[in-house]
C-alpha positions in Angstrom: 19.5 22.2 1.8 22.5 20.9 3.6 19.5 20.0 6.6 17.6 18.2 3.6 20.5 16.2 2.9 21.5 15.4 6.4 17.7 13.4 7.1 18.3 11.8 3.8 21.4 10.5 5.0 19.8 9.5 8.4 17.5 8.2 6.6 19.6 6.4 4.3 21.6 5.2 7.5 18.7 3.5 9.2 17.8 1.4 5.9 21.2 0.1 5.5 21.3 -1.2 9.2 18.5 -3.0 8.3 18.8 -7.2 7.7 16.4 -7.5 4.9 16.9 -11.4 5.0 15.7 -11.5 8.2 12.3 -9.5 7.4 12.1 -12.0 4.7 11.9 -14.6 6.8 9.3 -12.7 9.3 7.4 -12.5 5.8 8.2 -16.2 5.1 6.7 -17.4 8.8 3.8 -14.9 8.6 2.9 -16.7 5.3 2.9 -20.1 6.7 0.7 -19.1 9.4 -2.2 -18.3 6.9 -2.2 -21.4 5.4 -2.9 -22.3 9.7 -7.3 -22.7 10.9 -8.5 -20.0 12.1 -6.3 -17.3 11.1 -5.9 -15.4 14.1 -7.6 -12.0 14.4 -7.2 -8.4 16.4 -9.4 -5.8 16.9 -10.2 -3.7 13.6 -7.4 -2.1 12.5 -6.9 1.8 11.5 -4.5 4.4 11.4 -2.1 6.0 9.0 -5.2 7.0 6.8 -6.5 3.5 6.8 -9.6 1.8 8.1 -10.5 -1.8 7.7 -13.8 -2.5 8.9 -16.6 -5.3 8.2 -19.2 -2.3 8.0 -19.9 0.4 5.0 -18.9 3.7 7.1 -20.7 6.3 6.8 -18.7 9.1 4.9 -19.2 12.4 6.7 -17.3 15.3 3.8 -17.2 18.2 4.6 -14.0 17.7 7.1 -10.8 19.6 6.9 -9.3 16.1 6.9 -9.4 13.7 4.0 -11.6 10.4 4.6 -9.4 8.0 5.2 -8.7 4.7 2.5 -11.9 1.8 3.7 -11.3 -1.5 3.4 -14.5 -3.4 3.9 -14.6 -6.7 3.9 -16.2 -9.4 6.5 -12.4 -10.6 7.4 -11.6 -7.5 8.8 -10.5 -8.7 12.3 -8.1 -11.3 10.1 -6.7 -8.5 8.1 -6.7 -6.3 11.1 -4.5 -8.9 12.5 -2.3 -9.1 9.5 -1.3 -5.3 9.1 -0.8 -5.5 12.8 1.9 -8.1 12.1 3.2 -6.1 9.2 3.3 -3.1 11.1 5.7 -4.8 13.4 7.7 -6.1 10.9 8.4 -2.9 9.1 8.5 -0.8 12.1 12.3 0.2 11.5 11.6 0.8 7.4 9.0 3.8 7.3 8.4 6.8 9.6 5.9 9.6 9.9 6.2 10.2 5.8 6.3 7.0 4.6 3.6 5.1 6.7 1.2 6.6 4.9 2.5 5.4 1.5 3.4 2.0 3.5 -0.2 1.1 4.8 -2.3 2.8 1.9 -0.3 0.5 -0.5 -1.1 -2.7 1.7 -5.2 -1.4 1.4 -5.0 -0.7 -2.4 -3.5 -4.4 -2.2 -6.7 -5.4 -0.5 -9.0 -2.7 -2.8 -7.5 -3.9 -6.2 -8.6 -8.0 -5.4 -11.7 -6.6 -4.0 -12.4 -5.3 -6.9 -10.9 -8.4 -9.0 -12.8 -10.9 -7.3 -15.9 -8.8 -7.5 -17.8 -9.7 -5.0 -16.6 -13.7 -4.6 -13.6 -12.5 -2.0 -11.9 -15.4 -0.2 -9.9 -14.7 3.1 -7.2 -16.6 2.2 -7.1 -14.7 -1.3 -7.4 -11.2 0.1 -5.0 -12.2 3.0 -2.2 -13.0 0.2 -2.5 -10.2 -2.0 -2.5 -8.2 1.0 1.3 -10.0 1.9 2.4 -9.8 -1.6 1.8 -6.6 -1.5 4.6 -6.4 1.6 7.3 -8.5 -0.3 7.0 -6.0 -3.4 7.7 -3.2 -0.6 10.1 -5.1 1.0 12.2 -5.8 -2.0 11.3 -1.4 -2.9 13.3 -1.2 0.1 15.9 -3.2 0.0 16.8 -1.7 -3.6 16.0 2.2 -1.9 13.1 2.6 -4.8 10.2 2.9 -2.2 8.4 5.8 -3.6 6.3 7.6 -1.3 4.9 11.4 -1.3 6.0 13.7 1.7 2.6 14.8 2.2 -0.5 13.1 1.0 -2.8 15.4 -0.1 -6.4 14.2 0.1 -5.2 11.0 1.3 -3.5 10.2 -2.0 -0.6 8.2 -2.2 2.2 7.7 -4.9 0.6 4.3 -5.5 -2.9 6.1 -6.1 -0.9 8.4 -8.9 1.0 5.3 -10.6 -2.7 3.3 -10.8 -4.2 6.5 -12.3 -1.4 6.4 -15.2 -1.6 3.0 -16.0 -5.7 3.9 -16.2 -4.8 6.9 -18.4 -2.5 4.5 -20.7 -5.2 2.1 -20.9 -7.6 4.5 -21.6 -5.5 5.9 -24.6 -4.2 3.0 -26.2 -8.8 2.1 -25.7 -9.1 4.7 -28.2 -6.3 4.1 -30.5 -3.6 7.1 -29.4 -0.5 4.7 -29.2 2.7 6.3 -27.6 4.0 7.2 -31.3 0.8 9.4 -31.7 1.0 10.7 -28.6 4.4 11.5 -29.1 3.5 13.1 -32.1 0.8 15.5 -30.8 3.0 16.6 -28.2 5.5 17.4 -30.5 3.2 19.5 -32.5 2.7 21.9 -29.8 
């Protein structure tokens, strides 16, 4: 316990050294330079259980490890180059635990408008949720309410679990169990 509470501290050290305003403004700057022609672009991008590629992959199962979270999208080498800037940015605010929640919630970002825009995606779009997505973590931060799993089993992430709820809500106020009947039921058993 008392080694538990002694990484939590370190932890808890490190985020407090940190000057948030100043990775606001690094956010701020990076913004300004999407609005720039051509958006500059990197290789395509993957790591901490994330791929971003402008082909379909093809899924292999059977693996001991999890299939990592694909984003596929024909500005992959533009959003390759943006989590490469965000990886710099936020270098100093996750580590081997947290970079997992940290990149998979900047590819649900890019999976949820995806799936918004169905099928009519615009770079520039996919680019901002993708950055908005790194303010709201940014400001998680900054307030120490970053919520991440310690291991992510089957390559799901805290964000993947919070989604899922709000689907399960959704899908029970669909057909009519409101919270006060849901309260109710539980109450009966």
């Amino acid at each position: 316990m008392e080694a538990m509470l002694q990484i939590f501290l370190l932890a808890f050290e490190r985020v407090m050294d940190v000057n948030f305003s100043r990775k606001k403004e690094e956010l701020d700057d990076l913004s300004k330079k999407l609005l720039e022609e051509p958006i500059p672009s990197a290789q395509q991008w993957g790591g901490a259980d994330v791929v971003i590629t402008s082909h379909p992959p093809q899924v292999q199962g059977g693996s001991f490890y999890p299939e990592p979270r694909y984003v596929v999208t024909p500005s992959a080498k533009q959003l390759s180059w943006l989590f490469v800037q965000l990886k710099d940015i936020f270098s100093d605010l996750y580590d081997s635990a947290s970079r997992i929640e940290f990149f998979g919630r900047l590819a649900n970002a890019a999976l949820r408008y995806q799936n918004y825009c169905n099928g009519n995606e615009k770079q520039y779009a996919l680019l901002v949720a993708v950055l908005n997505e790194a303010y709201a973590m940014l400001d998680d931060m900054k307030e120490g309410v970053f919520e991440y799993l310690l291991v992510a089993p089957g390559n799901v992430i805290a964000d993947d679990l919070i989604a899922l709820m709000g689907d399960i809500s959704r899908e029970a106020q669909d057909r009519g169990l409101t919270p006060e009947i849901l309260d109710s039921i539980l109450k009966e058993q």
